[in-house]
C-alpha positions as CSV (number, residue, x, y, z in Angstrom):
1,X,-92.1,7.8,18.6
2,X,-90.6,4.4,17.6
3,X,-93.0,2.2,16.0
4,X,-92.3,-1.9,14.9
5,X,-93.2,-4.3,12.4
6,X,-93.0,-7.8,11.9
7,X,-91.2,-9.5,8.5
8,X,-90.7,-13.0,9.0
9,X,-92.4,-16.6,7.9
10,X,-93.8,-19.2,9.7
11,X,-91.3,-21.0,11.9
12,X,-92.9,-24.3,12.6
13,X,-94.5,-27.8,10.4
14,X,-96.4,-30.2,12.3
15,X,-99.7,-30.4,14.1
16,X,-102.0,-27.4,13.9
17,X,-101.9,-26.6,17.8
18,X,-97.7,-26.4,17.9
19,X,-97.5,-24.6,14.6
20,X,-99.8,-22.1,16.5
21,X,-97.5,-21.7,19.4
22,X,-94.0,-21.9,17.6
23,X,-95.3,-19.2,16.0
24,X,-96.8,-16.7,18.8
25,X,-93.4,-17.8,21.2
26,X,-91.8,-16.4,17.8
27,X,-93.4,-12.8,17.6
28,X,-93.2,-12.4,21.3
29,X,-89.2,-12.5,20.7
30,X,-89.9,-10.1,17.8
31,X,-92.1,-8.3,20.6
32,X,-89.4,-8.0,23.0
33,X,-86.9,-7.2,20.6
34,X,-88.9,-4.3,19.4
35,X,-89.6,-3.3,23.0
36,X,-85.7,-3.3,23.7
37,X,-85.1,-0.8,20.8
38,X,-87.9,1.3,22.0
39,X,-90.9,0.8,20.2
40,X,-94.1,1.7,21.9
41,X,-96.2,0.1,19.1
42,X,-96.0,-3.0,16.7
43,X,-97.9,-4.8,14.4
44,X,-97.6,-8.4,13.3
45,X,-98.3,-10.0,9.8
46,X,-101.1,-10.9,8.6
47,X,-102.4,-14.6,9.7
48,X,-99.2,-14.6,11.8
49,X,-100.0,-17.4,13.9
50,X,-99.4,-20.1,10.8
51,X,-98.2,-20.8,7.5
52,X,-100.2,-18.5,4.7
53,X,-102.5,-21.6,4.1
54,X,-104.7,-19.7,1.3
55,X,-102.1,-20.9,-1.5
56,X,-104.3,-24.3,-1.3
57,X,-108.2,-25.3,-0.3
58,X,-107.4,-27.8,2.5
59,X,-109.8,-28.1,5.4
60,X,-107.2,-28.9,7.5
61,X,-106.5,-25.4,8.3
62,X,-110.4,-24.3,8.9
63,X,-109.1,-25.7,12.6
64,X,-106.4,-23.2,12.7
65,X,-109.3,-20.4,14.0
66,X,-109.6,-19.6,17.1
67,X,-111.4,-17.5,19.4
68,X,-110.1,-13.8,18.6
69,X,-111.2,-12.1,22.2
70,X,-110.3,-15.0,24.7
71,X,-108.2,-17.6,22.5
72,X,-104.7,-18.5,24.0
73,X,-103.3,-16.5,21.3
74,X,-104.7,-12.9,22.8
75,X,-104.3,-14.0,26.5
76,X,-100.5,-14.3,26.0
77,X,-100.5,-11.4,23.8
78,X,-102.3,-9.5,26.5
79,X,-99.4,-10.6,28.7
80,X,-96.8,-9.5,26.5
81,X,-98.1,-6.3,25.9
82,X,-98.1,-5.4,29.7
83,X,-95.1,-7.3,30.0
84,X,-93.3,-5.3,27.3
85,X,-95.5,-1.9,27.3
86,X,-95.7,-2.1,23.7
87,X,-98.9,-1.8,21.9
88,X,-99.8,-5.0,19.9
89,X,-101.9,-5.3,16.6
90,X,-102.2,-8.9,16.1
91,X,-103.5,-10.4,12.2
92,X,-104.9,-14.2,13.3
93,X,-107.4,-15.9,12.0
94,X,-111.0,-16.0,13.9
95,X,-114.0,-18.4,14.2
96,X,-117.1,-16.6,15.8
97,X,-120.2,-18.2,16.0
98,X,-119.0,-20.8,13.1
99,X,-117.9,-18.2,11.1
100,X,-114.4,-17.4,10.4
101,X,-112.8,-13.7,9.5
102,X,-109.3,-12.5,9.0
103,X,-108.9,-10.4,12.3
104,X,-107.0,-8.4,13.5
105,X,-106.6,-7.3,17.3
106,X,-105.8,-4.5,19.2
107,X,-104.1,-4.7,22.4
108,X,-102.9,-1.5,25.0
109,X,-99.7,-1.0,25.9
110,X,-101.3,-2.4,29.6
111,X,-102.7,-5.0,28.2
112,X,-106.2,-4.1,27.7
113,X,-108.0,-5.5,24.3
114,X,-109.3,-2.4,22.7
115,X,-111.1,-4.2,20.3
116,X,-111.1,-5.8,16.8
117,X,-110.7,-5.1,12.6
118,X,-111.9,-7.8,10.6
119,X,-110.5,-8.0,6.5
120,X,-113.3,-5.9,4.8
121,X,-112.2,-7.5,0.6
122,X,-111.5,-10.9,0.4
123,X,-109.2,-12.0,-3.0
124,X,-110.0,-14.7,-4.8
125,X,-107.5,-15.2,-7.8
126,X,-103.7,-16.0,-9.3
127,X,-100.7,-14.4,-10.8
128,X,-98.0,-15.9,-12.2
129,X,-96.4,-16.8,-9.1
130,X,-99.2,-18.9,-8.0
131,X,-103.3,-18.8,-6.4
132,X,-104.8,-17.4,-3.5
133,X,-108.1,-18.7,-2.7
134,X,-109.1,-16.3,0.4
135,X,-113.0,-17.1,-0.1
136,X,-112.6,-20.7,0.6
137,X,-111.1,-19.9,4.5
138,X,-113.2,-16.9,5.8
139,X,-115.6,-14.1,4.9
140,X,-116.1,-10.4,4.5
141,X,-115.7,-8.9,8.1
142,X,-118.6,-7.1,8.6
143,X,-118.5,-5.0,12.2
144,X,-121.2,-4.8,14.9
145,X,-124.3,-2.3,14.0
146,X,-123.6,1.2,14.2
147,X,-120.0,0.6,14.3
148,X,-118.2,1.5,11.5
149,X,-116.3,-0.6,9.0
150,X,-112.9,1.2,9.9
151,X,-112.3,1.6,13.2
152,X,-109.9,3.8,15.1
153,X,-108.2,2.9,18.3
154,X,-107.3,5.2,20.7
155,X,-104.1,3.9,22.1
156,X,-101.1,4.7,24.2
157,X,-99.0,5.2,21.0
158,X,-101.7,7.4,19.5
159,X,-104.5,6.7,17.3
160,X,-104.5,3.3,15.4
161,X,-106.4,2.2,12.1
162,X,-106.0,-1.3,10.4
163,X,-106.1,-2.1,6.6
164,X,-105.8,-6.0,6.1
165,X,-103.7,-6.7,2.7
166,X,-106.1,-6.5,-0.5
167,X,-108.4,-3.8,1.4
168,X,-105.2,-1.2,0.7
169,X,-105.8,-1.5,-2.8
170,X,-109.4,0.1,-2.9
171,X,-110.0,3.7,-2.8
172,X,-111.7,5.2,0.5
173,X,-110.2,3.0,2.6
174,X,-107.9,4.7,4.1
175,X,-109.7,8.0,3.3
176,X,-112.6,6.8,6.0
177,X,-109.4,5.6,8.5
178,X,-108.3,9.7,8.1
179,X,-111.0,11.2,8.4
180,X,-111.4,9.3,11.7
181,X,-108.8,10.5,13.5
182,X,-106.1,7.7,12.7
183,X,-102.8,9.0,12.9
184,X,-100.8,5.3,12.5
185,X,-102.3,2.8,9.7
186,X,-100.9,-0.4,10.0
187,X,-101.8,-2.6,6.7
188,X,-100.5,-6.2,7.4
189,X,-100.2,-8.8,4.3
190,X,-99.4,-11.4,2.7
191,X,-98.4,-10.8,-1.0
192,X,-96.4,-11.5,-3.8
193,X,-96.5,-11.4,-7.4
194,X,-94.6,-8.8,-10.1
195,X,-97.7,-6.3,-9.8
196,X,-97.7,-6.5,-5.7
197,X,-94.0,-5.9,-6.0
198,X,-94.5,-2.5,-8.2
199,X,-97.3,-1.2,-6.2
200,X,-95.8,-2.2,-2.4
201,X,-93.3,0.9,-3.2
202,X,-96.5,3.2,-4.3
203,X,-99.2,2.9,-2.5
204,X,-98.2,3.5,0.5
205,X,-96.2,6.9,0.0
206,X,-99.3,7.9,-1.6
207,X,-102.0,7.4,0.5
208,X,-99.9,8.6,3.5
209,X,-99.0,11.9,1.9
210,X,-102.9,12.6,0.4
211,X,-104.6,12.2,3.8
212,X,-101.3,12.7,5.9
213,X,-100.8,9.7,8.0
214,X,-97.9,7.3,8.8
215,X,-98.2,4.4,7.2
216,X,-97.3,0.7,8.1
217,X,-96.6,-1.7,5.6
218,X,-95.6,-5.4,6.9
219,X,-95.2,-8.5,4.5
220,X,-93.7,-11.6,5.2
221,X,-90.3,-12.6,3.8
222,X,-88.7,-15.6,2.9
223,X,-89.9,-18.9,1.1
224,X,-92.5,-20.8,3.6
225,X,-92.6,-24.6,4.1
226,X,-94.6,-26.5,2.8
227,X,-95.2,-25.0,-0.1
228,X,-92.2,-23.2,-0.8
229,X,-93.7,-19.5,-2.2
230,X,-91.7,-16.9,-1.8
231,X,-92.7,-13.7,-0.4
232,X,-90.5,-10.6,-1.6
233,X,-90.9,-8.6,2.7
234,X,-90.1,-5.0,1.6
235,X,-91.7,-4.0,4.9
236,X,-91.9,-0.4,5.8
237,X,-93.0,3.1,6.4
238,X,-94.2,5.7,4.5
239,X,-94.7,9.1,6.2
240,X,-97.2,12.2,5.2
241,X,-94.8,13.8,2.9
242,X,-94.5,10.6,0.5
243,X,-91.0,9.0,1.4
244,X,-90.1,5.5,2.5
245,X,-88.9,5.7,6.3
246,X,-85.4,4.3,7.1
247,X,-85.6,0.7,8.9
248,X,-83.6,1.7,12.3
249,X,-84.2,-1.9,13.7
250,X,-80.9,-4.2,14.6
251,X,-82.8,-7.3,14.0
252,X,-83.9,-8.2,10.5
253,X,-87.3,-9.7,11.5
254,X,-88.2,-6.7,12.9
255,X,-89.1,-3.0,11.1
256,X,-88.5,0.0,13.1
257,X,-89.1,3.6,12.2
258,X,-89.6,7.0,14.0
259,X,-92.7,8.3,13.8
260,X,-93.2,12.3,14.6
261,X,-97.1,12.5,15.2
262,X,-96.6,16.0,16.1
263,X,-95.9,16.7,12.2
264,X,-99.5,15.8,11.5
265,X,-100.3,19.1,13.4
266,X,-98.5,21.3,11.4
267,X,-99.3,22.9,8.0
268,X,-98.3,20.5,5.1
269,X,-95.1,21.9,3.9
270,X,-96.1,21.7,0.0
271,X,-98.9,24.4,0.9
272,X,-101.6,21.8,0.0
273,X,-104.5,20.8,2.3
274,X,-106.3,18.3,0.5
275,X,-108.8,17.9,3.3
276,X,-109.8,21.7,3.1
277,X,-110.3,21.6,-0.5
278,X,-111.7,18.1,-1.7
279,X,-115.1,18.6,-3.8
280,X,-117.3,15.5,-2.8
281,X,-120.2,17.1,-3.9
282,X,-118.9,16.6,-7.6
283,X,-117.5,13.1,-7.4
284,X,-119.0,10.2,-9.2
285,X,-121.5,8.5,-7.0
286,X,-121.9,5.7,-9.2
């Protein structure tokens, strides 16, 4: 099964409300295109409706939320993904009873909204390339009671979990999305910096051959007006046996791979089974 993601940068300066729309009509073309070569799933980037505002503290972009369930931005989403028949996970930026997360939605391949992952770690901090000051603009996504922190969505391309940028740096994270049932993780971001660079090409092989997913890394590429940081893209898949997916996408803003979920069935071909033979019992609870 073909599966899409998103590398591009905001398209658009201006006032807050066409920024916002420059840049959904811009991933439903990315939409389409994937649809066209096939995909039945795709995620976008993280905070994809703007510019990655969190280089700076400016208020101005607190009014770049937006209502995450029935903002314009998931109505026309909703239309493209029936339009289309693509699955959608769509990164925006949410305001919920005055409070503001870094959300990400999950739309059907008929359009229905399946429901919502807000960020879980929030970073606050700065490499040598420059700051990121996540704190100021939103919180730690907490989800509804008795829900738990890492959903799985059960979708027409198969079963979905969502890690947001920093959270695919912490350990259990996408242990708790595996043991779940997720067969896809998509982990959308925002990143740059020597160290991100060096661990973008690790991580993911890793944790998709320990717990024996596919998984979906998608970063933004490009320098990005106004502030000119450039983010190194390197967008891709990792499958359960530890190797980078080839890109089979004819459009550079758009990462295609093909996914065999049937392989997650089958035996492990090293012999391991890490799931069978894991010791909790023994592991540091501290």
């Amino acid at each position: 099964m073909k599966i899409a993601l998103t590398q591009t940068i905001s398209t658009a300066n201006g006032e807050l409300e066409e920024i916002r729309a420059a840049n959904v009509a811009h991933h439903i073309d990315l939409i389409a295109s994937a649809s066209r070569q096939g995909a039945k799933a795709i995620c976008l980037g993280e905070l994809f409706t703007g510019p990655y505002f969190a280089l700076e503290e400016n208020p101005r972009w607190l009014d770049m939320a937006e209502d995450a369930l029935a903002g314009k931005t998931t109505m026309a989403l909703r239309e493209a993904a029936k339009q289309y028949e693509i699955v959608i996970v769509a990164p925006l930026y949410e305001i919920d009873s005055g409070k503001r997360y870094n959300t990400a939605v999950v739309i059907d391949a008929d359009g229905a909204l399946l429901g919502r992952y807000r960020k879980t770690h929030i970073p606050q901090g700065e490499n040598e390339q420059g700051r990121f000051t996540e704190t100021f603009y939103y919180g730690i996504g907490e989800p509804p009671k008795g829900e738990p922190h890492f959903p799985v969505f059960e979708t027409k391309a198969g079963r979905i979990g969502i890690n947001i940028c920093y959270d695919r740096h912490f350990e259990g994270v996408v242990a708790s999305l595996a043991r779940a049932g997720a067969q896809i993780i998509f982990s959308p971001a925002v990143t740059f910096g020597e160290k991100s660079r060096r661990m973008w090409d690790l991580e993911f092989k890793v944790d998709a051959a320990r717990h024996r997913v596919f998984i979906g890394g998608s970063n933004r590429k490009g320098k990005e007006e106004p502030w000119n940081q450039e983010f190194f893209g390197e967008s891709h898949f990792a499958s359960p046996d530890g190797e980078r997916m080839p890109d089979l996408s004819e459009n550079s803003n758009v990462i295609i791979s093909d996914l065999d979920l049937d392989a997650l069935d089958r035996a492990d071909g090293s012999g391991w089974n890490l799931a069978r033979d894991q010791r909790p019992d023994i592991y540091s609870k501290n």
